[in-house]
C-alpha positions as a Python dict, from the first residue, in 0.01 Angstrom:
ca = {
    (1, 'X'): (0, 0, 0),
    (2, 'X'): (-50, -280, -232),
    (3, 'X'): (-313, -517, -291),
    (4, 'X'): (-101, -817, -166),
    (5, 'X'): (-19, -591, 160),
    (6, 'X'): (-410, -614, 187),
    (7, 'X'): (-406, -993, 117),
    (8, 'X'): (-162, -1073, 385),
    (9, 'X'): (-409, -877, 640),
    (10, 'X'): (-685, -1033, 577),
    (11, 'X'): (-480, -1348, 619),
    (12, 'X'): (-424, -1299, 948),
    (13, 'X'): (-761, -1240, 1032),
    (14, 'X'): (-852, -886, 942),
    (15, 'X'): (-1153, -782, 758),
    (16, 'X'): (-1244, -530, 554),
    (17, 'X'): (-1356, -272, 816),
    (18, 'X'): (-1059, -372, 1073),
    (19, 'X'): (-805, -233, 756),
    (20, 'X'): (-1013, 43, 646),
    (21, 'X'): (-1013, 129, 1015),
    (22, 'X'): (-704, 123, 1092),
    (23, 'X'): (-560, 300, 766),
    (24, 'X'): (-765, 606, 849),
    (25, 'X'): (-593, 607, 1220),
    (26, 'X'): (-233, 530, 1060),
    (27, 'X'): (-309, 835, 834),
    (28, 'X'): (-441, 1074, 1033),
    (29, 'X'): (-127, 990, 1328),
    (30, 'X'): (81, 1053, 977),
    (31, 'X'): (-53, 1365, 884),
    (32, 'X'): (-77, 1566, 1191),
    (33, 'X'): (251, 1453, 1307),
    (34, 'X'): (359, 1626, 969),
    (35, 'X'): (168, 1929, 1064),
    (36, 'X'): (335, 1969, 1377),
    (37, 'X'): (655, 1911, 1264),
    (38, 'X'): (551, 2228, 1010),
    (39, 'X'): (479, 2408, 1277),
    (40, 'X'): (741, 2342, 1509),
    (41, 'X'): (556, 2237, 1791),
    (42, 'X'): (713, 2173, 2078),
    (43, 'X'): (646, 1800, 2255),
    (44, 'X'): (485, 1795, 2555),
    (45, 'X'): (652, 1734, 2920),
    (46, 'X'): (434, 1450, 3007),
    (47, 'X'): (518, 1238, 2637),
    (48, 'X'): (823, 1048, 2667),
    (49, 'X'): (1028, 924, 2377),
    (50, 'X'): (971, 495, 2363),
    (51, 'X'): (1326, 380, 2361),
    (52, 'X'): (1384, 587, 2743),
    (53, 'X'): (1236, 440, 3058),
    (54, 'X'): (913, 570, 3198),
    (55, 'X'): (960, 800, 3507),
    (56, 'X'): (974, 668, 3836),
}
């Protein structure tokens, strides 16, 4: 992330807090998405992938 990716949020309305917010939720949905992946965990029945439809 560069400083003009941080320019063009705050152009469109985010402040400082709403981007350091929301960087420490992208990163910690990065990292332990990595750490399962490690691991090998297995998904869960009830999580269903965005691109099928939800159950009926």
């Amino acid at each position: 992330m560069a400083e003009t990716d941080v320019q063009k949020l705050k152009e469109v309305g985010l402040n400082d807090q709403a981007i350091h917010d929301a960087t420490q939720v992208i990163s910690y949905f990065n990292y332990i998405n990595r750490v399962a992946d490690a691991l090998d965990v297995a998904k869960e029945d009830f999580v269903h992938e965005w691109e099928k439809s939800p159950p009926k």
